[in-house]
C-alpha positions in Angstrom: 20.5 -10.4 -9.7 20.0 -7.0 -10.7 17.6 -4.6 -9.0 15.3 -4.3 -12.0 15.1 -8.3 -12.3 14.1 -8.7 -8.4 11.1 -5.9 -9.0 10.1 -7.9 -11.9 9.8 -11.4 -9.9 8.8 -9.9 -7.3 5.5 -8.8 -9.1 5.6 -12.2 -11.3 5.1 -13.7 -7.9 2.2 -11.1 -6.2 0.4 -11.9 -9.7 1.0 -15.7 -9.5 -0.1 -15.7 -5.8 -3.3 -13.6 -6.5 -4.2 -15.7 -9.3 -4.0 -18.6 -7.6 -5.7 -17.1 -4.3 -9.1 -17.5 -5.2 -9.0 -21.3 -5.9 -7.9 -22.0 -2.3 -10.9 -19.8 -1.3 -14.6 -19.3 -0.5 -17.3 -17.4 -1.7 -16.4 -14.2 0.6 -13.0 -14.8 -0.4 -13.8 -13.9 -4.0 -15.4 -11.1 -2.9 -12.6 -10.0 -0.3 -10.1 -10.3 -3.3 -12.3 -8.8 -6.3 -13.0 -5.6 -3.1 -8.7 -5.3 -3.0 -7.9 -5.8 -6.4 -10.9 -2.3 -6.9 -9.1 -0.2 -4.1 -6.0 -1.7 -5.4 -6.9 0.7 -8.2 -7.7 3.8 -6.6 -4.5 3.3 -5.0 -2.9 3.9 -8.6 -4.8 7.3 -9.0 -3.4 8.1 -5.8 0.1 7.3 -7.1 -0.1 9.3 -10.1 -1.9 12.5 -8.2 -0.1 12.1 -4.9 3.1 10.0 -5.0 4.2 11.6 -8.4 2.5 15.3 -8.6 3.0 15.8 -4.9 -1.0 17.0 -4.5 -2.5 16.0 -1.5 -6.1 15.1 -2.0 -9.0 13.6 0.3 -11.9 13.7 -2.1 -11.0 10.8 -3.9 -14.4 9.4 -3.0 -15.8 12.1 -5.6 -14.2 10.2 -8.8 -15.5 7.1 -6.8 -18.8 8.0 -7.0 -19.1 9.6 -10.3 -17.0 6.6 -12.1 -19.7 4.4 -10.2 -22.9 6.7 -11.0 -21.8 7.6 -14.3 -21.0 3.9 -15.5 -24.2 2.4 -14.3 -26.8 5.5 -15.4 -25.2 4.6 -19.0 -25.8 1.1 -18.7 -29.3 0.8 -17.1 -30.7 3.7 -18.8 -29.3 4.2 -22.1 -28.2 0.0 -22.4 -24.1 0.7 -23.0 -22.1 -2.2 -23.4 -20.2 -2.8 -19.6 -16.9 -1.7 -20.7 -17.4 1.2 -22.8 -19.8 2.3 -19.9 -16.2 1.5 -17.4 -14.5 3.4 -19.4 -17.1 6.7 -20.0 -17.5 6.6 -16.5 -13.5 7.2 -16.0 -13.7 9.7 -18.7 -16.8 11.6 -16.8 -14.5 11.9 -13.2 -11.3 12.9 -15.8 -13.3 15.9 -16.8 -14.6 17.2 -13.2 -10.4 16.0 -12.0 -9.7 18.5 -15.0 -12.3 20.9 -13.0 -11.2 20.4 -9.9 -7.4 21.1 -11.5 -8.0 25.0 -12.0 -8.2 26.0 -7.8 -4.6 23.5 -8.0 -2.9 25.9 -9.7 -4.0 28.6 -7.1 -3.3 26.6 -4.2 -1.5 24.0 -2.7 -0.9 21.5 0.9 -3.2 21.7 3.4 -5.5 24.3 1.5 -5.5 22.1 -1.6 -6.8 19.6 0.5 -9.6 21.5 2.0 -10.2 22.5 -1.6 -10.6 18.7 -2.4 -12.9 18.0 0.8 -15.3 20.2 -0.3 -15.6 18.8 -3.4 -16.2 15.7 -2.2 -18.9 17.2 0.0 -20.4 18.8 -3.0 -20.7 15.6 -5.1 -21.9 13.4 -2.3 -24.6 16.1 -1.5 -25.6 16.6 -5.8 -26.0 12.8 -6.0 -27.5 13.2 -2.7 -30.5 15.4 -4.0 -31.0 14.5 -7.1 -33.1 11.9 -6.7 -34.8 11.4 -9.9 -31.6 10.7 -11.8 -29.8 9.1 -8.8 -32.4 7.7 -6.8 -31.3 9.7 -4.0 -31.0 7.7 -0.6 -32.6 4.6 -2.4 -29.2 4.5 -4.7 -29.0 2.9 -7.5 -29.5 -1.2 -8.2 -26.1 -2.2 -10.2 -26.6 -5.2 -13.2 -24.1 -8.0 -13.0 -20.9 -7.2 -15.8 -21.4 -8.8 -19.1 -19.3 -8.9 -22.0 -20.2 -9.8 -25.5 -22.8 -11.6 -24.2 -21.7 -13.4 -21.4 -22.5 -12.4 -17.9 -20.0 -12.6 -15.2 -22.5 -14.2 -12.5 -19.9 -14.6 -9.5 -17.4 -13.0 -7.8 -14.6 -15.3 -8.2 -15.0 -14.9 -12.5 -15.7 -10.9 -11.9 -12.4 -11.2 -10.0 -10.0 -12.2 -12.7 -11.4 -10.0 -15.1 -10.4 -7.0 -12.5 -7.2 -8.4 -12.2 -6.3 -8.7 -16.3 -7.8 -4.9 -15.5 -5.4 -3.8 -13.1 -2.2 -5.3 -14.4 -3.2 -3.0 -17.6 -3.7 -0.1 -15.8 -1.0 -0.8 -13.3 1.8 -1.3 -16.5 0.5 2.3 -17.7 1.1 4.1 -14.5 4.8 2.3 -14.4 5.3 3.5 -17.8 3.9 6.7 -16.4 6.6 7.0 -13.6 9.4 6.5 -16.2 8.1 8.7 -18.7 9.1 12.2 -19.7 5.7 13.5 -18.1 6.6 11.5 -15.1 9.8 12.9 -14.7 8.4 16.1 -15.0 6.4 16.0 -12.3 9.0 14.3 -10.0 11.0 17.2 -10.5 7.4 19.9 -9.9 7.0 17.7 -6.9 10.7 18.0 -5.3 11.3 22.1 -6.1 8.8 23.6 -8.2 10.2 26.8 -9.1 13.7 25.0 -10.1 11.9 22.7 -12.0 9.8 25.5 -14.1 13.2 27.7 -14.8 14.0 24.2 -16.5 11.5 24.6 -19.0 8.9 22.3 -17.3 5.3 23.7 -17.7 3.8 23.3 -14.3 0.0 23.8 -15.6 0.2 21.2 -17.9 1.5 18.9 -16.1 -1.1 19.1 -12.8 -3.5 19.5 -15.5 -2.6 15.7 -16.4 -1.8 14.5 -13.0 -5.2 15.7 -12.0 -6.7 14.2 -15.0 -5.4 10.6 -15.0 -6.1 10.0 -11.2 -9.4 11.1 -11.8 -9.8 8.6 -14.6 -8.4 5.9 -12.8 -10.7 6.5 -9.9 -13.5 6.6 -11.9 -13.0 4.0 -13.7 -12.6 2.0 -10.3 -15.8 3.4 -8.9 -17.2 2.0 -12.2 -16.1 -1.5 -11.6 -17.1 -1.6 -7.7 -20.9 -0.8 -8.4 -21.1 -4.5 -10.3 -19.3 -5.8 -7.4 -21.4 -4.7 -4.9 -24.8 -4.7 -6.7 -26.3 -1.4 -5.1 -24.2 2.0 -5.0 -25.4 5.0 -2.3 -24.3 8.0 -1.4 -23.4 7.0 1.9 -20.6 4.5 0.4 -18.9 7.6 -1.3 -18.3 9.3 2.0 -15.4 11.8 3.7 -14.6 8.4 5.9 -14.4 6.7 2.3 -11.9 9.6 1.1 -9.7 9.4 4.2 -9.5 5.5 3.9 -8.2 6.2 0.6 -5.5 8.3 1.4 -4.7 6.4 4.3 -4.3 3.0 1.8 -2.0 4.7 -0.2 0.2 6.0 2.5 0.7 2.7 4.2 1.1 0.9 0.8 3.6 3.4 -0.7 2.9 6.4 -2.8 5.9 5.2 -5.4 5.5 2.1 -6.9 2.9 -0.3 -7.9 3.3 -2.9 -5.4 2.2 -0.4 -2.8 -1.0 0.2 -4.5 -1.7 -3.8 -4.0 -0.2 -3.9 -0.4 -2.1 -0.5 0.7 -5.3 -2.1 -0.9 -4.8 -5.1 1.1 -4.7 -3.1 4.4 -8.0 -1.4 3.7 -9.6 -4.7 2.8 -9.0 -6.4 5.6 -8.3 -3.5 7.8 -12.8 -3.5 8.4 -12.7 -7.3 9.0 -9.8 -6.7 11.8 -11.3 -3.8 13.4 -15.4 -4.6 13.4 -15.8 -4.7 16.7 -14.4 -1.0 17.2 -17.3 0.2 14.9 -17.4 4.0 14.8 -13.3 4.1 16.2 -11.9 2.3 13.1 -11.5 6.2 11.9 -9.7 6.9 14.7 -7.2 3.8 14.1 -6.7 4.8 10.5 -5.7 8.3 11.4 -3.6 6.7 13.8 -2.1 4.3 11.5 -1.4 7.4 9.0 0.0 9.3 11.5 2.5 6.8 12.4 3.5 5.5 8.8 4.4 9.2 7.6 6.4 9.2 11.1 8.4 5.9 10.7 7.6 4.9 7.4 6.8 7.6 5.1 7.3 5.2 1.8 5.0 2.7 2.9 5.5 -1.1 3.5 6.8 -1.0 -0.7 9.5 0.5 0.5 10.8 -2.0 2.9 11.8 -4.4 -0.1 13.9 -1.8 -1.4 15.4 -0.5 1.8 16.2 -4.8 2.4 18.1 -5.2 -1.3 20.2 -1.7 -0.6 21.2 -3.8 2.4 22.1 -6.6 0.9 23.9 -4.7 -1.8 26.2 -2.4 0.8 26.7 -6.1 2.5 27.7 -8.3 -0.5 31.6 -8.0 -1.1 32.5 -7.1 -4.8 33.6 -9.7 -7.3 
């Protein structure tokens, strides 16, 4: 079996398992599944900004909140249909990830992510004060997601409609990886000034990196607000934006399959650690710490590491 043929049943399976998960399952089952396969998301904008532009970023929780803000104000007040309102909502975080793209091409590391921080800060506190359009520290009240007519009243149907979601999105970031602007960015990512005497034009391409994670995280925050009925400021948090980057880093920043596993931590991660209450911060950081340490591709990256084993091992024909 070739390498390419044990990635593709290995996701065949992950798909087959989560599908089949939620029969098997209660109530807060649906809703711990429908919660992962939404972070499961975010972890794909984390791929395309981090894993494949090489820009660190802890102010994901910005495209969170506007994707989630954005989608429902267009529902509730002007009455668009769920998914274009998705959709618009991704497109409204793209163009502040656009934004947020300029200082990028100024800066980079650890002042990129202070950049990123106090953006976050700055969007937390806008939807903060503005209370007439946002309802301040009231929030918002989310509708349940209907489509053509047909509401999605539970978690467990909500869930499989943000899976068909996610395997769409999640083939488009593969595609992504493979792709000529993929491979561009690979190469910004490994030696930037190499990569621009080859021709490759670095502001375009962190232009779309920036751009694509955005949308994807907006479009996430867009589909969480239905979830969870009622959307505040205090959900889109710095603690919010660290739990994302921490996800990604545990799941893998470099293929798809971390984006599920990563999402998996964080979902259960709060169930495991309750009782810790205000320390769970401190056990992510530690957990970060320690992954970047031992295992800086994430728990993806065991499989691969196991079937280069097994390849060195096997005697040839």
């Amino acid at each position: 079996m070739t390498k390419d043929r044990a990635n593709l049943l290995g996701y065949v399976v992950a798909f087959v398992i989560l599908a089949a998960a939620p029969l098997f399952g209660s109530y807060y089952l649906h809703f711990l599944l429908a919660s992962l396969i939404v972070y499961a998301l975010v972890a794909l904008s984390m791929i395309v900004l981090v894993g494949l532009g090489g820009q660190i970023s802890i102010g994901h929780a910005a495209f969170w909140a506007i994707g989630a803000y954005g989608s429902t104000l267009l529902v509730t007040k002007l009455g668009l249909a769920f998914i274009p309102a998705v959709l618009a909502g991704g497109l409204i975080a793209a163009v502040f990830g656009a934004l947020l793209a300029i200082p990028a091409l100024r800066v980079q590391g650890h002042y990129l992510a202070i950049a990123t921080l106090g953006f976050a800060l700055f969007i937390q506190q806008v939807l903060f004060e503005w209370e007439s359009l946002t309802g301040g520290r009231q929030g918002l009240f989310v509708p349940r997601p209907d489509i053509g007519g047909y509401t999605f009243e539970n978690d467990f149907e909500y869930f499989y409609l943000l899976l068909g979601l996610f395997v769409f999105f999640g083939w488009i970031v593969r595609n992504l990886q493979r792709s000529p602007t993929g491979l561009a960015l690979s190469a910004l990512k490994t030696s930037p000034i190499a990569a621009q005497c080859a021709g490759i034009n670095r502001v375009y391409h962190l232009f779309a990196a920036f751009i694509v994670s955005a949308f994807l995280a907006g479009v996430s925050g867009a589909l969480y607000g239905p979830l969870i009925g009622h959307i505040s400021t205090e959900t889109f948090s710095l603690d919010t934006s660290l739990a994302f980057l921490t996800m990604s880093v545990i799941g893998g920043l470099d293929s798809v399959a971390g984006a599920i596993l990563g999402a998996l931590y964080l979902t259960l991660a709060p169930e495991i650690f309750r009782e810790l209450k205000s320390a769970q911060m401190v056990v992510y950081g530690l957990t970060l710490v320690a992954f970047m340490h031992f295992l800086p591709g994430g728990v993806a990256s065991i499989g691969p590491r196991l079937w280069q084993f097994y390849t060195k091992r096997r005697p040839a024909n």
